[in-house]
N, C-alpha and C positions, 0 to 999 in steps of 0.2 A: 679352055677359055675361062679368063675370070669372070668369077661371079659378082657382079658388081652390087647386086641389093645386098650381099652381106656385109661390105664394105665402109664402116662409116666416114660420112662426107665432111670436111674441115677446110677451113680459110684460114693460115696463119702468113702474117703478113708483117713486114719491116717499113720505115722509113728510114733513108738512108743518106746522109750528107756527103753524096758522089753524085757524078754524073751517072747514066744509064750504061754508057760504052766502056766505064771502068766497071761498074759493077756486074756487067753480062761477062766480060772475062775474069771474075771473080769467082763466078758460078760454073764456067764453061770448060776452063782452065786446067790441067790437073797441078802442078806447081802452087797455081794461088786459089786451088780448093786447100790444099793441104796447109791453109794458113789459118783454116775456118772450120771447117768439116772435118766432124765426126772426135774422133781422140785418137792418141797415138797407137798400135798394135801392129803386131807381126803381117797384116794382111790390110791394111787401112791402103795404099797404093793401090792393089785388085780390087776394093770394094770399092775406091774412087773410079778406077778404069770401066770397072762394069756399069756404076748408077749412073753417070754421066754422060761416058762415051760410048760402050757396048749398048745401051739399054736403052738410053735415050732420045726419041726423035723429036726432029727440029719440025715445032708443028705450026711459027708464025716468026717473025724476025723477034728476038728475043723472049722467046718462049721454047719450053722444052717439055715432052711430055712423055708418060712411061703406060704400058698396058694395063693397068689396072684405070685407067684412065684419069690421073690424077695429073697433072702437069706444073710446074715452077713459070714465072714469067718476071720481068723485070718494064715498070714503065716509066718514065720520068724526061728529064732533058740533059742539060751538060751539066747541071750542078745540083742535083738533088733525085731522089730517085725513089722508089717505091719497087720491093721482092715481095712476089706473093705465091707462095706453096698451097695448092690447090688441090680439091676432091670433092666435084661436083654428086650430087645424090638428091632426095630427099629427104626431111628433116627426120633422124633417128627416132626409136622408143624412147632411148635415153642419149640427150645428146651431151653430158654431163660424163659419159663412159668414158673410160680407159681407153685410146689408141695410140699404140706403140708411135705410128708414124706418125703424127699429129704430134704427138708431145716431141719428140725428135725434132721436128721441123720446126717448135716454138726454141728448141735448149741450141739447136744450127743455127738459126739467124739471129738471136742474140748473140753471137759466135761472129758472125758477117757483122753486125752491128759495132761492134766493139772494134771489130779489125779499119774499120772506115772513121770512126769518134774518136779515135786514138793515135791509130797510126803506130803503133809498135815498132820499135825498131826490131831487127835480125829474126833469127826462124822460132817459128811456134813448135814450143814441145809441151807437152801434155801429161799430167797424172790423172788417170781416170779410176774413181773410188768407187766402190760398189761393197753391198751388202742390204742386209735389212736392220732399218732401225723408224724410228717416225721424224716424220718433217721437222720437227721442234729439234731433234738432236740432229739431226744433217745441218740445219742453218746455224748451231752451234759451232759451226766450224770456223767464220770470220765475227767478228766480232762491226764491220763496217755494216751500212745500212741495204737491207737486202727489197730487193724491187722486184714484185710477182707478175709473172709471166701468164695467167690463166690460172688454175687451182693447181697445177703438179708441177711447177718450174720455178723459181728464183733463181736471181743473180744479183752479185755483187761483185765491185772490184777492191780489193784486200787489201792490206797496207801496204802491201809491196809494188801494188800496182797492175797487179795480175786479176785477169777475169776468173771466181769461180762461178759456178753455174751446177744449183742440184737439182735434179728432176727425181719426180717420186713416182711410183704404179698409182701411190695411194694422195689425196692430196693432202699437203704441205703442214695443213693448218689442223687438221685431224688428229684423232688421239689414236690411233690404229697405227702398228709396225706393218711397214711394207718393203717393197727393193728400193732401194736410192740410187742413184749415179752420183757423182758427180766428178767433173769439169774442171780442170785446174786448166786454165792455157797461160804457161809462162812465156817469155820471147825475148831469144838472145843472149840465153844463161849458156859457159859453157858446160864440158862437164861435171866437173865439180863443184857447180853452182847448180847444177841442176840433180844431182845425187843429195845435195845435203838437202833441195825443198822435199824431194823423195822424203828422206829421211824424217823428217818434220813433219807432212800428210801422215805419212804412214804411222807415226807414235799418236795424230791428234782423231786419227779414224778409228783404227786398232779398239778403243775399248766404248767407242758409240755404237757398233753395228757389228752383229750378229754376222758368222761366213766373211769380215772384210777382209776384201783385197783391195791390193793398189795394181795396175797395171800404164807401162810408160814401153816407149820405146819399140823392141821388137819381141817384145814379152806375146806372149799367145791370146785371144780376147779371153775373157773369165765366161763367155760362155759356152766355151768350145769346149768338150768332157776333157 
């Protein structure tokens, strides 16, 4: 059984310019999860099939919830909508800490955000950058105006028009090197339009962060040995 006092408890929430009924199959969906969630990797299909559909029960009409007791819900009408990623507890020692899932679920619905405020044409593909370096050299990565998510997330969209998205262990604004992610979602490049932004990440990461890789496509996660 999970232990749930070890658990810390998080509200991360979106407003969203959809109706409720587009954005429940947004979240519900595997197709138009894969337009939002997560980044691309050899195993992103199973980890959709699992958190979604194997894992997750339907605990109220538009709501979903998983064992650890944390649950997603979606509430609004036909034209405007509110996603809230949830993990009820009491208030932490430190509610300022590090949690993997919480920050995920802030760097995801920024991700559902953009997919709804934009409207993208053709399929999302994804460069997702990792290593250690500090918040000040990650957000040197676009030079556009970056908009903070909590202390470990920003996001900005690029001159190209493309969402990045960095999340840090460590936060952002800090002088301290930690792991970075980040977030490229392109949409609608073919291949070779999608190999030369590759190619572009990859030369503008390469000498900011410490261990970086790039992983896209059906590459293996970088955290798998």
């Amino acid at each position: 059984m999970t232990d749930q006092r070890r658990l810390k408890p998080y509200s991360v929430e979106s407003a969203l310019p959809a109706g409720r009924d587009e954005v429940w199959d947004a979240v519900t969906q595997p197709a138009a999860l894969r337009q939002w969630f997560g980044w691309d990797y050899d195993g992103l299909d199973a980890e959709i099939q699992q958190i979604f559909i194997d894992q997750a029960t339907l605990l109220a009409p538009e709501r979903m919830g998983w064992a650890d007791g944390s649950y997603l819900e979606v509430t609004g009408d036909d034209d405007r909508s509110v996603v809230r990623a949830v993990r009820e507890g009491p208030v932490p020692d430190d509610p300022d800490g590090y949690d993997a899932i919480e920050e995920a679920w802030r760097t995801f619905l920024v991700q559902l955000r953009f997919l709804f405020e934009h409207r993208p044409a053709g399929l999302r593909r994804t460069l997702y950058l990792t290593g250690e370096t500090t918040g000040r050299q990650a957000l040197s990565l676009a030079e556009t105006e970056w908009q903070p998510v909590g202390r470990r997330v920003s996001w900005t969209v690029d001159a190209d028009g493309f969402l990045v998205v960095v999340a840090g262990k460590v936060p952002l604004t800090g002088h301290s090197a930690g792991r970075m992610e980040v977030i490229v979602s392109t949409f609608g490049l073919d291949d070779d339009a999608f190999e030369a932004r590759r190619e572009e990440w990859t030369k503008k990461w390469a000498p900011l962060a410490a261990d970086a890789d790039v992983t896209s496509g059906n590459d293996p996660s970088p955290d798998q040995p």
